[in-house]
ZADO-1210 file (C-alpha; in nm, 4 decimals, padded with zeros to 6 digits):
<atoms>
<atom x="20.1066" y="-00.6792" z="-05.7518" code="UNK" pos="1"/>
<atom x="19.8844" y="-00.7970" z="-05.4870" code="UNK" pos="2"/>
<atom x="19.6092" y="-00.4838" z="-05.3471" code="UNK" pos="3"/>
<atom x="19.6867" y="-00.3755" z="-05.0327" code="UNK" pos="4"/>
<atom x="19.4302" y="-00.5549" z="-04.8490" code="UNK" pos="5"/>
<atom x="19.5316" y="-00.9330" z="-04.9501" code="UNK" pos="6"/>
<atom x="19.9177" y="-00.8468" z="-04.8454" code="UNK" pos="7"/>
<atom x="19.8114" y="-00.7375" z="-04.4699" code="UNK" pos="8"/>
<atom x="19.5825" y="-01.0581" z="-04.4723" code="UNK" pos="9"/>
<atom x="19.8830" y="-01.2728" z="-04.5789" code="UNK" pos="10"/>
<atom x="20.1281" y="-01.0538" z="-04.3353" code="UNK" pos="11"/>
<atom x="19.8601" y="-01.1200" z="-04.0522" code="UNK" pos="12"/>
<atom x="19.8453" y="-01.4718" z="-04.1504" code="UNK" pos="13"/>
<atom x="20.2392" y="-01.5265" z="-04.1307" code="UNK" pos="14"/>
<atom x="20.2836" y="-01.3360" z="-03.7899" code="UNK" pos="15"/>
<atom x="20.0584" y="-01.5912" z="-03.6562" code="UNK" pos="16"/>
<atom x="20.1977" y="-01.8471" z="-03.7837" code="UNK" pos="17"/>
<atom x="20.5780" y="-01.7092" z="-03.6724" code="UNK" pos="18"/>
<atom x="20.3955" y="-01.7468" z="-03.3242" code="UNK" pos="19"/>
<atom x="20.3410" y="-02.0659" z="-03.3136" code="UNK" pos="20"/>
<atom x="20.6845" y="-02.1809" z="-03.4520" code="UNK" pos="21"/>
<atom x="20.8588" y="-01.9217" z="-03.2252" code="UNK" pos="22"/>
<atom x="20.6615" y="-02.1112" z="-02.8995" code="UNK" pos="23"/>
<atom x="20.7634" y="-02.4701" z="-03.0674" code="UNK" pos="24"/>
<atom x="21.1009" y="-02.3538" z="-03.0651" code="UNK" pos="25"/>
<atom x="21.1669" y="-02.2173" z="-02.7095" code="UNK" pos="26"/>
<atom x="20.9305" y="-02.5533" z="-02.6263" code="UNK" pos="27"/>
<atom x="21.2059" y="-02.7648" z="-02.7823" code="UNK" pos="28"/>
<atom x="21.4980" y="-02.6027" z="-02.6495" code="UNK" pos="29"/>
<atom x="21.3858" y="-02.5858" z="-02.2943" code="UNK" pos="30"/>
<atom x="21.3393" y="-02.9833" z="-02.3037" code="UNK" pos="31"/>
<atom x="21.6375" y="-03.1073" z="-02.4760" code="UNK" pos="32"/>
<atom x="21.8270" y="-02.9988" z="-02.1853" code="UNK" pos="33"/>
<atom x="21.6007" y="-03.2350" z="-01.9439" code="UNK" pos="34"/>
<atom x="21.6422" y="-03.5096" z="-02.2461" code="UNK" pos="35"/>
<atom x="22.0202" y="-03.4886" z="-02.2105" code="UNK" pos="36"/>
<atom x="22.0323" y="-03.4755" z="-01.8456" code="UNK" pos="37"/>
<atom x="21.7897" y="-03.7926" z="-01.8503" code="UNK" pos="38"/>
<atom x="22.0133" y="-03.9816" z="-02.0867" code="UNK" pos="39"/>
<atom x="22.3370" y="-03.8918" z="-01.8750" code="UNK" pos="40"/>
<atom x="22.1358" y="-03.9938" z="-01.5358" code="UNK" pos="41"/>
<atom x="22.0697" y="-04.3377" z="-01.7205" code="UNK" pos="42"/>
<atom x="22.4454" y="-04.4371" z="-01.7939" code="UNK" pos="43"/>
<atom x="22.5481" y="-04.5654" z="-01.4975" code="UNK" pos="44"/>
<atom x="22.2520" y="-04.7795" z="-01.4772" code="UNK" pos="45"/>
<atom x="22.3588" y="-04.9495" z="-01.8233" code="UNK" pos="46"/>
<atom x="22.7217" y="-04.9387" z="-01.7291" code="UNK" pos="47"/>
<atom x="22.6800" y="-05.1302" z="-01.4359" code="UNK" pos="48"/>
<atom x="22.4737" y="-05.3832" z="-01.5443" code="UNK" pos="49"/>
<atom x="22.6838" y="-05.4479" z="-01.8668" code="UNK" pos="50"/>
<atom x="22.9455" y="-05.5237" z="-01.5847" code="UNK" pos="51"/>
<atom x="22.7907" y="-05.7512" z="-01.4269" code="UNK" pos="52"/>
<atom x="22.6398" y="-05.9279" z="-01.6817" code="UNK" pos="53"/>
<atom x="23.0384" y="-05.9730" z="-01.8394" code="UNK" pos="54"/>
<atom x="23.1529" y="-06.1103" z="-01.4836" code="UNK" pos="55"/>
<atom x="22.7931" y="-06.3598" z="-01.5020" code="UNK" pos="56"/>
<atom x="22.9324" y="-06.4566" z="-01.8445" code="UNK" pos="57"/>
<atom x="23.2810" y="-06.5084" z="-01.7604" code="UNK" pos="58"/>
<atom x="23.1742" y="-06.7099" z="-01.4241" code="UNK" pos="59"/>
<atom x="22.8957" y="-06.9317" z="-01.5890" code="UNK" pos="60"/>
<atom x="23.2142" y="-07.1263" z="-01.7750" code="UNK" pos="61"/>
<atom x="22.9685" y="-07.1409" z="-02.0728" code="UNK" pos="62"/>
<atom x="22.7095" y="-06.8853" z="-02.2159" code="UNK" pos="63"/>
<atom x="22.4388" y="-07.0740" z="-02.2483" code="UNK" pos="64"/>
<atom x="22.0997" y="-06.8530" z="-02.2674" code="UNK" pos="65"/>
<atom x="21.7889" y="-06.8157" z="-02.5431" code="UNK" pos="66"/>
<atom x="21.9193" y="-06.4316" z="-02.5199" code="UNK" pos="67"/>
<atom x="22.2532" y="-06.5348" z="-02.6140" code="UNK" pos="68"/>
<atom x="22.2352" y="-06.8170" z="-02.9081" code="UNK" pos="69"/>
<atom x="22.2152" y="-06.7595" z="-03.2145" code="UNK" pos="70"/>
<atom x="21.9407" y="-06.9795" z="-03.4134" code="UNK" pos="71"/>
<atom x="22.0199" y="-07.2111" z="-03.6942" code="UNK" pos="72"/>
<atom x="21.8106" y="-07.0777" z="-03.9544" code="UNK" pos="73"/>
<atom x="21.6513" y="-06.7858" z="-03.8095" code="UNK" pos="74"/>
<atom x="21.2827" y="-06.7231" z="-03.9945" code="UNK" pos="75"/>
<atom x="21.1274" y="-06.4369" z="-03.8292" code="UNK" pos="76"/>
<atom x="21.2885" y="-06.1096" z="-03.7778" code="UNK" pos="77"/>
<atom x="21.1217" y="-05.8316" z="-03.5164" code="UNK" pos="78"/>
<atom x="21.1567" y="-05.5097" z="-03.5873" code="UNK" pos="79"/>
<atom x="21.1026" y="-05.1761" z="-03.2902" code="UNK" pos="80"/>
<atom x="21.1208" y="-04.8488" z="-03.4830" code="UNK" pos="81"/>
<atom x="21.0913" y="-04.5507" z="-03.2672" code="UNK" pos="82"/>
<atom x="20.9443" y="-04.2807" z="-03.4557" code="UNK" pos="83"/>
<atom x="20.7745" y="-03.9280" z="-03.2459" code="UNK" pos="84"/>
<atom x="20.4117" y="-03.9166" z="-03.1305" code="UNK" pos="85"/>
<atom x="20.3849" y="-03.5483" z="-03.2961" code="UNK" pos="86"/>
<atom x="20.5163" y="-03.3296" z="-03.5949" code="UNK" pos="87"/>
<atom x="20.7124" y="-03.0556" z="-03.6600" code="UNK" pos="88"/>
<atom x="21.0461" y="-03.1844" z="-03.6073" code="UNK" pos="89"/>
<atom x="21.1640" y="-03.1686" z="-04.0026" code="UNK" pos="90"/>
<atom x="21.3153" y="-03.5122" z="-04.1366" code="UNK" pos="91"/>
<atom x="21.3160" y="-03.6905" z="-03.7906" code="UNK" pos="92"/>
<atom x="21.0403" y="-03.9445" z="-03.8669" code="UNK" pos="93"/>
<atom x="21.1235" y="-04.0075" z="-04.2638" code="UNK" pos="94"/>
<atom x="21.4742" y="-04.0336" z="-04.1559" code="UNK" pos="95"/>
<atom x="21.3693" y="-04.3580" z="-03.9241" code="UNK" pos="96"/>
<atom x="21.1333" y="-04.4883" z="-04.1223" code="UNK" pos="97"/>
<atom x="21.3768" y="-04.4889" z="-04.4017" code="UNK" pos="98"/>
<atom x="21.6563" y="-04.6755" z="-04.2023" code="UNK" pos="99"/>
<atom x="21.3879" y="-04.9352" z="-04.1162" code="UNK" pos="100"/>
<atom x="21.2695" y="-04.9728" z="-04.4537" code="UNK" pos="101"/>
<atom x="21.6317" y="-05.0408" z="-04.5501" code="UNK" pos="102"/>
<atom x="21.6714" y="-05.2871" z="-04.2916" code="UNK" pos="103"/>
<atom x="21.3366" y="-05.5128" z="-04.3877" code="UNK" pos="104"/>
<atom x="21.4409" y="-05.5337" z="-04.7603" code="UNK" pos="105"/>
<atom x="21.7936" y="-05.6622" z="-04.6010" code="UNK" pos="106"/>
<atom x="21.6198" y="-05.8901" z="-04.4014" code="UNK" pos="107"/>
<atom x="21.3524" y="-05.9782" z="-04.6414" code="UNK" pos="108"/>
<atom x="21.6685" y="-06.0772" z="-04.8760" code="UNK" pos="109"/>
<atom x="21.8060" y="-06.3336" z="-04.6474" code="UNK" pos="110"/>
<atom x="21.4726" y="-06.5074" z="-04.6449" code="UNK" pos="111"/>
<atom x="21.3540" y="-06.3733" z="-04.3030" code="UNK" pos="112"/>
<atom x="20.9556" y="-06.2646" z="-04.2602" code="UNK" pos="113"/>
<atom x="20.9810" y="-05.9212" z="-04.0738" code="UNK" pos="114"/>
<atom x="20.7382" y="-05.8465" z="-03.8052" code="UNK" pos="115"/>
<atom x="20.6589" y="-05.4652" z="-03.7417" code="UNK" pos="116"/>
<atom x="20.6615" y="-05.3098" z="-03.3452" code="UNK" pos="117"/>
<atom x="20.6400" y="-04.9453" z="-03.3535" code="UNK" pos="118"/>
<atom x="20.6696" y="-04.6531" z="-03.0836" code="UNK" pos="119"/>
<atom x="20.4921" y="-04.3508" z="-03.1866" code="UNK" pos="120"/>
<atom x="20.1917" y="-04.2285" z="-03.3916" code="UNK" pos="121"/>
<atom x="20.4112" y="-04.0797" z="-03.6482" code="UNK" pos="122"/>
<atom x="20.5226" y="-04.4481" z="-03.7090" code="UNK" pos="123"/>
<atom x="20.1870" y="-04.6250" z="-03.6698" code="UNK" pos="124"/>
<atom x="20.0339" y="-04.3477" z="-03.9434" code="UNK" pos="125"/>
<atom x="20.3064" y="-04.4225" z="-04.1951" code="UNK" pos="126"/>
<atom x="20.2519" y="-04.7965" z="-04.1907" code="UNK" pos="127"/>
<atom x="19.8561" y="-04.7569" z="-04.1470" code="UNK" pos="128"/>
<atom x="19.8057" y="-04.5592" z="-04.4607" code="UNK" pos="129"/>
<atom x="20.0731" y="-04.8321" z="-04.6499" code="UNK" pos="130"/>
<atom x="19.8431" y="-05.1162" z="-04.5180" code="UNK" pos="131"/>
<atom x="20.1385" y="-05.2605" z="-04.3043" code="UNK" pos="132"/>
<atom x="20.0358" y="-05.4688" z="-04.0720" code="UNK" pos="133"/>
<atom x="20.2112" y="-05.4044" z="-03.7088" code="UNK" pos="134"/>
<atom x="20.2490" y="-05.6630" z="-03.4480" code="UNK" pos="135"/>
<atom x="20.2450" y="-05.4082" z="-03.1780" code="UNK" pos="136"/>
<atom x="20.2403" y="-05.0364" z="-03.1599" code="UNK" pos="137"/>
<atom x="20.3288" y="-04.7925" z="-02.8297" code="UNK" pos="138"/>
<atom x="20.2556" y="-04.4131" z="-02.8262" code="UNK" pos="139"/>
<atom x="20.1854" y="-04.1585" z="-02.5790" code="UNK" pos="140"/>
<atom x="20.5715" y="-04.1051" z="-02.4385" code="UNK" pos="141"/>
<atom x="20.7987" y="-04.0330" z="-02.7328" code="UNK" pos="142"/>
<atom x="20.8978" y="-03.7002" z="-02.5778" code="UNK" pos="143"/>
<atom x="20.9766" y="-03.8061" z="-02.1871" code="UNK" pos="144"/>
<atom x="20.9860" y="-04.1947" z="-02.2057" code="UNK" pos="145"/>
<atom x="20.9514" y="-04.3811" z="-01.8535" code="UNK" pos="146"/>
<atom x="21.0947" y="-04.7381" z="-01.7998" code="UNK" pos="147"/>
<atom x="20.7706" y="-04.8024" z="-01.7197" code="UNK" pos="148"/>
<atom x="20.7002" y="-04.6989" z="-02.0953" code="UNK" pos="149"/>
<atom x="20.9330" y="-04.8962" z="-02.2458" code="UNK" pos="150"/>
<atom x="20.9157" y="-05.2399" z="-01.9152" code="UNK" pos="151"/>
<atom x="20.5950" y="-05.3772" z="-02.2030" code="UNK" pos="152"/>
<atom x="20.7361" y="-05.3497" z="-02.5054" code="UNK" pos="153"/>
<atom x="21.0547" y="-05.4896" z="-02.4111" code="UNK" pos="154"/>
<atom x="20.9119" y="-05.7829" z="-02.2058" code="UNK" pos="155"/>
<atom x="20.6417" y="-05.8511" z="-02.5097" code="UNK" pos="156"/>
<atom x="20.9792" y="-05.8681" z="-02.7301" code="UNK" pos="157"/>
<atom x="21.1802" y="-06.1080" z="-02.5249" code="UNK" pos="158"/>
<atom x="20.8368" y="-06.3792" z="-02.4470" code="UNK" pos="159"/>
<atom x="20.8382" y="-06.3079" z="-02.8452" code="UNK" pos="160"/>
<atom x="21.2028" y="-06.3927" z="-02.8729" code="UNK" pos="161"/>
<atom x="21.2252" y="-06.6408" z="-02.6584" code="UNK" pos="162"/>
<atom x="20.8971" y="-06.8552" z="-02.7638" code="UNK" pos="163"/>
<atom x="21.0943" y="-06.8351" z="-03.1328" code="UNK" pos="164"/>
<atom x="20.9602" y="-06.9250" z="-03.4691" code="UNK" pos="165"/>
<atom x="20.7267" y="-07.2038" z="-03.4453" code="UNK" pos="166"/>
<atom x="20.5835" y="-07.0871" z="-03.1357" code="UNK" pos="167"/>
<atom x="20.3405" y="-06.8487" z="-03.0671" code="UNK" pos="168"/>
<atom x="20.1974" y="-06.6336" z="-02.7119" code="UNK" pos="169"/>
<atom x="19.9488" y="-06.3692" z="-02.6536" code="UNK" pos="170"/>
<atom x="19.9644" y="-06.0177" z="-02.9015" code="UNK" pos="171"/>
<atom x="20.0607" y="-05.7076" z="-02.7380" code="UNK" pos="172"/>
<atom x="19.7285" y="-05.5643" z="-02.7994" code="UNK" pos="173"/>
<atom x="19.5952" y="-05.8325" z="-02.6473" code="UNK" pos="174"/>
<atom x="19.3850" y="-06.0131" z="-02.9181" code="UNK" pos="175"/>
<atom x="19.4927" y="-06.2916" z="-03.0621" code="UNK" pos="176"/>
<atom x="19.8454" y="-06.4668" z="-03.0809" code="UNK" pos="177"/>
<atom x="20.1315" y="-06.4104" z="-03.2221" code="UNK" pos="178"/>
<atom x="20.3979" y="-06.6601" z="-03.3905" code="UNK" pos="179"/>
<atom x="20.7367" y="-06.6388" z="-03.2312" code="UNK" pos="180"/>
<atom x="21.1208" y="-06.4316" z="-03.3840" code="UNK" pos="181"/>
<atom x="21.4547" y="-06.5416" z="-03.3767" code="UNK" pos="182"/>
<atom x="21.5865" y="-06.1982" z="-03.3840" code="UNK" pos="183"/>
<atom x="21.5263" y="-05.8741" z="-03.2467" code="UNK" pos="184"/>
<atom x="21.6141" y="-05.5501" z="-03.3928" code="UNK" pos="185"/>
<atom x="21.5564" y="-05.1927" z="-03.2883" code="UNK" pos="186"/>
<atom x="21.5712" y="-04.8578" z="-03.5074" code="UNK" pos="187"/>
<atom x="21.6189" y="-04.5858" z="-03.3311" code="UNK" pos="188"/>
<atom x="21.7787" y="-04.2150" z="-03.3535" code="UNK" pos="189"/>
<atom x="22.1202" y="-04.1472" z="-03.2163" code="UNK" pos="190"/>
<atom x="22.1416" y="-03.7906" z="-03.0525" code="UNK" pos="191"/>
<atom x="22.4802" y="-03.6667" z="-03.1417" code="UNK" pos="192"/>
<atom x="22.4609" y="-03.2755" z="-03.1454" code="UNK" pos="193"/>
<atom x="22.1888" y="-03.0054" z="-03.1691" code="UNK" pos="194"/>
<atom x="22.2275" y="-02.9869" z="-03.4963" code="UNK" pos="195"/>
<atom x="22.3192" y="-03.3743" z="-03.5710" code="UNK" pos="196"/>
<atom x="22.1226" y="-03.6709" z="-03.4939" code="UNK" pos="197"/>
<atom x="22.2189" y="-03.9908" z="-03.6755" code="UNK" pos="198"/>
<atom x="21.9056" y="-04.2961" z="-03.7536" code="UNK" pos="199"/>
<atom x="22.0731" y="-04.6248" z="-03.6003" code="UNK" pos="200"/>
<atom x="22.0537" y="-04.9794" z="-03.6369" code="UNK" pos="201"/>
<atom x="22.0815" y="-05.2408" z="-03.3645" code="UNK" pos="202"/>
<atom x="22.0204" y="-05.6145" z="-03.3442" code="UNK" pos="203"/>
<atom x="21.9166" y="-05.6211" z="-02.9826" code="UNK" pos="204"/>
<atom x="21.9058" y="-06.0603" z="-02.9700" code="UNK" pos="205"/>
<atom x="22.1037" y="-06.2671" z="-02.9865" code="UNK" pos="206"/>
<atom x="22.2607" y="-06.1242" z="-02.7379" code="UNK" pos="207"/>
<atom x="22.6416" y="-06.0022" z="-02.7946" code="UNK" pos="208"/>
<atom x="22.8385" y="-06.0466" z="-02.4358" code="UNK" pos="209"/>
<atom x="23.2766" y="-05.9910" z="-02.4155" code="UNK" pos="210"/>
<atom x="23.3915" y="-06.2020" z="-02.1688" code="UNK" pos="211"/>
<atom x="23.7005" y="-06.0566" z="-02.0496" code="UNK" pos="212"/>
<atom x="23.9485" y="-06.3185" z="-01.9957" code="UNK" pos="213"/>
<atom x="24.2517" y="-06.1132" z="-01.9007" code="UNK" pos="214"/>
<atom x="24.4172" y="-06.1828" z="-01.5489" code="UNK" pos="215"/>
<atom x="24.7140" y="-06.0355" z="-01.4075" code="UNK" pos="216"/>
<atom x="24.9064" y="-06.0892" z="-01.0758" code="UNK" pos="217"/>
<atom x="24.9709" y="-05.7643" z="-00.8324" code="UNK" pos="218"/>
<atom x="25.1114" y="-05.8186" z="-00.5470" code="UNK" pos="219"/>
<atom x="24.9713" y="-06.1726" z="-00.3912" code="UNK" pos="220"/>
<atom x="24.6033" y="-06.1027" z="-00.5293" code="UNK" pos="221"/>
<atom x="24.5147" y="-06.2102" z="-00.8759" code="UNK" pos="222"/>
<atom x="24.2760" y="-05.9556" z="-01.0156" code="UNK" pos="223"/>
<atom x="24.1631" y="-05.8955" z="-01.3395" code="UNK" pos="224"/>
<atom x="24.2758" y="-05.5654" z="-01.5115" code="UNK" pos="225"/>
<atom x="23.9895" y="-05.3328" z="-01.6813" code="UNK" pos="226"/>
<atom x="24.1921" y="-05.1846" z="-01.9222" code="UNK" pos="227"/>
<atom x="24.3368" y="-04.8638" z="-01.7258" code="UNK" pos="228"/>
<atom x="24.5280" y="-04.9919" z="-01.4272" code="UNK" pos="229"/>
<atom x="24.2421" y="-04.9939" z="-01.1721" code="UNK" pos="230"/>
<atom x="24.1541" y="-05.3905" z="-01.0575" code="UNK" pos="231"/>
<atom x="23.8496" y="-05.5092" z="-01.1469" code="UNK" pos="232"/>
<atom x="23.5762" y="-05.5902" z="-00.8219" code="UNK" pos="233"/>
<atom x="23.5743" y="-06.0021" z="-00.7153" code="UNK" pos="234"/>
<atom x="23.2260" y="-06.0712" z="-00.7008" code="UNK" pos="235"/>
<atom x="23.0443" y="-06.3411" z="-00.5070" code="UNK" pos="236"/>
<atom x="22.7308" y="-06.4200" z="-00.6657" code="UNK" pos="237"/>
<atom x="22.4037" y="-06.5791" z="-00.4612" code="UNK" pos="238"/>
<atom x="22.2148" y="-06.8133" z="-00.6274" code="UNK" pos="239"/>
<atom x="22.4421" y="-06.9545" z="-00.8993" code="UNK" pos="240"/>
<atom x="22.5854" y="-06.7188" z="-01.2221" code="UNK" pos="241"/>
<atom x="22.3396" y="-06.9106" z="-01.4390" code="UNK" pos="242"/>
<atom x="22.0384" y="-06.8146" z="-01.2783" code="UNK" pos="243"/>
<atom x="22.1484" y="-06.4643" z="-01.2112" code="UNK" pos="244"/>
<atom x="22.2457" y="-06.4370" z="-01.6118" code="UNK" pos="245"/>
<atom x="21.8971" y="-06.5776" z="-01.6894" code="UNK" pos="246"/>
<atom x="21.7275" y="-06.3426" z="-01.4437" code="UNK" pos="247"/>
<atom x="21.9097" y="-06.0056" z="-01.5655" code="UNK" pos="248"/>
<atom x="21.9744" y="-06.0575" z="-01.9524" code="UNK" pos="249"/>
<atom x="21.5936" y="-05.9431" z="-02.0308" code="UNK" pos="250"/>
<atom x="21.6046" y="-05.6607" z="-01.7904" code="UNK" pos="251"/>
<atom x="21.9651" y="-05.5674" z="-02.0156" code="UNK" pos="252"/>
<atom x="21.7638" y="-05.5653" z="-02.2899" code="UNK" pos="253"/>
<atom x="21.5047" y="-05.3441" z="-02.1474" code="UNK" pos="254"/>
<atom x="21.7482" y="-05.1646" z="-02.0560" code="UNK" pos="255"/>
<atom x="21.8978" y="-05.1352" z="-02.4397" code="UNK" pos="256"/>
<atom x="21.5699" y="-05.0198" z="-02.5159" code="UNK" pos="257"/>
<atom x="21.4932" y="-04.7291" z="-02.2449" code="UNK" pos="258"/>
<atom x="21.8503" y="-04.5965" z="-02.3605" code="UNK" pos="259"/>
<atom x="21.7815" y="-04.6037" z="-02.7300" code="UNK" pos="260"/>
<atom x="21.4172" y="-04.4104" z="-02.6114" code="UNK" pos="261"/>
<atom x="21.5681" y="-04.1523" z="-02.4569" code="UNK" pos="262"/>
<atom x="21.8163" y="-04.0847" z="-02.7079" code="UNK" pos="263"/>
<atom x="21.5608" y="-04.0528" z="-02.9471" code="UNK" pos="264"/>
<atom x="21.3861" y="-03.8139" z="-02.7296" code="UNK" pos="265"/>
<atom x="21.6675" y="-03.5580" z="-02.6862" code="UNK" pos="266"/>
<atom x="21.6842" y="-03.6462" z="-03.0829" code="UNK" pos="267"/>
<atom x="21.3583" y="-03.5012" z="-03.1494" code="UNK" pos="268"/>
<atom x="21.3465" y="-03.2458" z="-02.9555" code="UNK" pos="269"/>
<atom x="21.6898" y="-03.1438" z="-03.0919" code="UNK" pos="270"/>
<atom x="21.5419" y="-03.1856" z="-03.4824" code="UNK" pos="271"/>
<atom x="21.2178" y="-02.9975" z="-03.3927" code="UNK" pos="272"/>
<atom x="21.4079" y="-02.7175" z="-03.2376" code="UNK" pos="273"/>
<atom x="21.5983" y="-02.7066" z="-03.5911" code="UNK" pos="274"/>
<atom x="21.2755" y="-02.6845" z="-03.7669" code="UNK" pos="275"/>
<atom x="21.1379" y="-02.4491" z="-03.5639" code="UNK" pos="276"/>
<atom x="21.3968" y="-02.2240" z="-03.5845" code="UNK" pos="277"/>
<atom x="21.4241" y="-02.2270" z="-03.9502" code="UNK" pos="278"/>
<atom x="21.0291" y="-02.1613" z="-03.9441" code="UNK" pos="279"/>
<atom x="21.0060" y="-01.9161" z="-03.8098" code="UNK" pos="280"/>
<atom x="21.3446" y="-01.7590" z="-03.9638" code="UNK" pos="281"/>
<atom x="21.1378" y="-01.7897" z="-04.2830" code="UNK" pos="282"/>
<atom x="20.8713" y="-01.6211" z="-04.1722" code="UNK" pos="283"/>
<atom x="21.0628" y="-01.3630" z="-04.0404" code="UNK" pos="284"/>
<atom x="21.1893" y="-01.3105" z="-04.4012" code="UNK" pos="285"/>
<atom x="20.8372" y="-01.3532" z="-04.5634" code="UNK" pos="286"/>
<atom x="20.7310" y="-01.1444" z="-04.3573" code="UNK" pos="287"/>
<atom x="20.9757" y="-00.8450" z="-04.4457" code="UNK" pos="288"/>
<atom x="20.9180" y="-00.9438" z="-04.8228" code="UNK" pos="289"/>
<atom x="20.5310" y="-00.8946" z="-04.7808" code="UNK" pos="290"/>
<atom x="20.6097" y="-00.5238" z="-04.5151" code="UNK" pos="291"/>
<atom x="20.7821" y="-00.3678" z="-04.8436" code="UNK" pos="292"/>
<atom x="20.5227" y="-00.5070" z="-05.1076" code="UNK" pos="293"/>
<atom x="20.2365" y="-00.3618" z="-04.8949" code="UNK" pos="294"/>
<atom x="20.4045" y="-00.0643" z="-04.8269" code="UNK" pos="295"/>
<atom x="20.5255" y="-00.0287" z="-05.1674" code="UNK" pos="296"/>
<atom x="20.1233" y="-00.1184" z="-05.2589" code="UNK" pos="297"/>
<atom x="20.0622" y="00.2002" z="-05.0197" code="UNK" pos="298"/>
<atom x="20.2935" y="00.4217" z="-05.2003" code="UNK" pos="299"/>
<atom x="20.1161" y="00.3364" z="-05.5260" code="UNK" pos="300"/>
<atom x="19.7665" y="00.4284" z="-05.3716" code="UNK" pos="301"/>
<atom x="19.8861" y="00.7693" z="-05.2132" code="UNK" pos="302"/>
<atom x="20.0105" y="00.8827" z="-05.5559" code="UNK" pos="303"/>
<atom x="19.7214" y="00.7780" z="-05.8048" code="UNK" pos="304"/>
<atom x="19.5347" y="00.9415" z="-05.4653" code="UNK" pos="305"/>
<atom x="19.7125" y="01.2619" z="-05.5190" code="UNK" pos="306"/>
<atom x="19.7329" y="01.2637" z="-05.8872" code="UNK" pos="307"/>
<atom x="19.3314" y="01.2569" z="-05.8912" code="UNK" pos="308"/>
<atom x="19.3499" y="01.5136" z="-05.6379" code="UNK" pos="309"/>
<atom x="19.5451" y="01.6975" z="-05.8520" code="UNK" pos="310"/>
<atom x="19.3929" y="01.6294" z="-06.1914" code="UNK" pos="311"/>
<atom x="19.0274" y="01.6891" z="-06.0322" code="UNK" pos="312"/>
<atom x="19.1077" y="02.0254" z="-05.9122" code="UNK" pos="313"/>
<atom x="19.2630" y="02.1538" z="-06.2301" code="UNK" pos="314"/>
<atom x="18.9540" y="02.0192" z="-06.4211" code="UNK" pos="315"/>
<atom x="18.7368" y="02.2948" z="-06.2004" code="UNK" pos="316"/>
<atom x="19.0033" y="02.5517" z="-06.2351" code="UNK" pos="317"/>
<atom x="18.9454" y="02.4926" z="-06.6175" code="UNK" pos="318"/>
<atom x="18.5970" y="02.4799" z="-06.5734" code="UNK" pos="319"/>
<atom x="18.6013" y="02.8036" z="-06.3817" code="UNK" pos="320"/>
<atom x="18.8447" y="02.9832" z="-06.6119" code="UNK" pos="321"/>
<atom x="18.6195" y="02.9024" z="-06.8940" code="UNK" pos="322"/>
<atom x="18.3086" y="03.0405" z="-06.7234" code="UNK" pos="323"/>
</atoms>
C-alpha cells in the first residue's frame, strides 16, 4: 500500500486534473448548441441554391460544365479531410483520418495519384510525422468555421479541378505550382446525435445535378410538381442559364464544403463533450478509490500510533514495577 503522503499527492493531482476536464466539458456543451443552430441557419442557403441550380440544369437543355463532366480517365484524385485544430475530443480525429486512409488505398487501386488538402492541425500533425506530403493545409477555425474560412480552400479546389491533370496553377501556400485533379473528394464528420457522429465520404466533382423533368397541367398553367402538391416557382433567368450555371456551380461547391465544416464542428464539440464527461467521471471514481486507500493508510498509522503508545507505556510501568 502506498504511504499516506504519495496517495494525497496523487488525489491532489487527479482533482486537478477533474478540473480541467469538468471546464472542457461545460466548454463543449455550451457550444454545440451554437454549432447546431449554425448548421440549421445554413440550410436554407444550400436548399435554395440546390434549387436553382436544378431549374439552371433543366433550362440549359444540356449540362455542359467542367463541374459537371466526368473525365475519361481521371489521374489525380484531391482529397479535403477535416480533422479538429485541438485535442481532447476521444476518437474524432482517428476516426477521419481512418475514413480517408480507406478512401486513398481505394483510389490508389483504381490507378489514381491522391493529392492531400487538410483542415486542422490534428490532420496536418498526423500526416507530418508520416512524411505525407499535403498540397494544402487550413487551421485556425475547426471549432466556429466562417465562409470566409472555407471561400480559399474551396476556390483553390475548383482552379485545381478545373485546370485538371496535365495542368498546373499556383499552390495554396503560395510557393510553387501545383499539377491539376479530375476529382474532388471531401472527408468529413456527420453530426448525427450527442452521442453519435458518423466519418463521411463525399465526391464533391464531378458534379451530381437531378434535373427534374416532371410537368403536370392544373388548371390552364403548366407547372412543374415538387413532389408534395405545391407548384414549383417559373423562373426567368438574366443573362442566359449557361452563364448563370457556370457562375454559381463553384459557389455550390463552396457551399458543400461550409456545410460539411460546420457539421464537423457541432461533431467535435459533441465527441469532446463525450470525452470530457467520461474524464472526468473517471476521475471522479479514481478519486474515491485513492479517498478510501488514504484513509484506510490513516487508519493503519493511528493504530501502530496507539499500539506504541500503548506498548511504550507498559514498558515504564514494567520498568517502574521492577524498581
Amino acid at each position: 500500500m502506498a504511504n499516506l503522503r504519495e496517495l494525497r499527492s496523487r488525489i491532489k493531482s487527479v482533482n486537478s486534473t477533474k478540473k480541467i476536464t469538468k471546464a472542457q466539458e461545460l466548454i463543449a456543451t455550451s457550444r454545440i448548441t451554437r454549432a447546431q443552430a449554425r448548421v440549421a441557419a445554413s440550410k436554407p442557403y444550400a436548399v435554395e441554391i440546390t434549387k436553382v441550380l436544378t431549374e439552371l440544369a433543366s433550362a440549359s437543355g444540356s449540362l455542359d460544365h467542367p463541374l459537371l463532366n466526368e473525365r475519361p480517365e481521371p489521374k489525380r484524385a484531391a482529397i479535403l479531410v477535416v480533422t479538429s485544430d485541438s485535442g481532447m475530443c476521444g476518437g474524432y480525429n482517428s476516426n477521419v483520418l481512418k475514413e480517408a486512409e480507406e478512401l486513398s488505398q481505394l483510389l490508389r487501386s483504381e490507378g489514381k495519384e491522391v493529392v492531400l488538402f487538410v483542415t486542422g492541425n490534428k490532420g496536418v500533425g498526423y500526416y507530418t510525422f508520416r512524411d505525407r506530403p499535403l498540397a494544402g493545409a487550413w487551421s485556425g477555425f475547426s471549432q466556429q468555421p466562417t465562409y470566409a474560412d472555407t471561400a480559399g480552400a474551396g476556390r483553390h479546389l475548383v482552379e485545381l479541378f478545373l485546370a485538371g491533370s496535365g495542368s498546373e496553377i499556383e499552390a495554396a501556400n503560395g510557393e510553387g505550382t501545383i499539377e491539376g485533379v479530375d476529382e474532388l473528394h471531401i472527408v468529413y464528420t456527420q453530426f448525427v446525435s450527442m452521442l453519435t457522429q458518423t466519418p463521411q465520404v463525399r465526391r464533391m466533382a464531378p458534379l451530381e445535378v437531378t434535373v427534374q423533368e416532371e410537368v403536370v397541367e392544373l388548371g390552364e398553367d403548366m407547372l412543374s410538381d415538387n413532389g408534395n402538391g405545391a407548384p414549383r416557382p417559373d423562373y426567368d433567368f438574366e443573362p442566359e442559364p449557361e452563364t448563370l450555371l457556370a457562375a454559381l456551380l463553384p459557389k455550390y461547391v463552396n457551399t458543400r464544403i461550409y456545410a460539411a465544416l460546420l457539421d464537423a464542428a457541432a461533431s467535435e464539440s459533441a465527441a469532446r463533450r463525450t470525452a470530457m464527461k467520461a474524464a472526468t467521471d473517471n476521475a471522479s471514481d479514481l478519486v474515491n478509490i485513492l479517498s478510501r486507500e488514504a484513509n484506510q493508510a490513516r487508519q493503519a498509522q493511528i493504530t501502530q500510533e496507539i499500539s506504541e503508545i500503548v506498548g511504550g507505556a507498559s514498558a515504564l510501568s514494567a520498568s517502574a514495577g521492577s524498581d
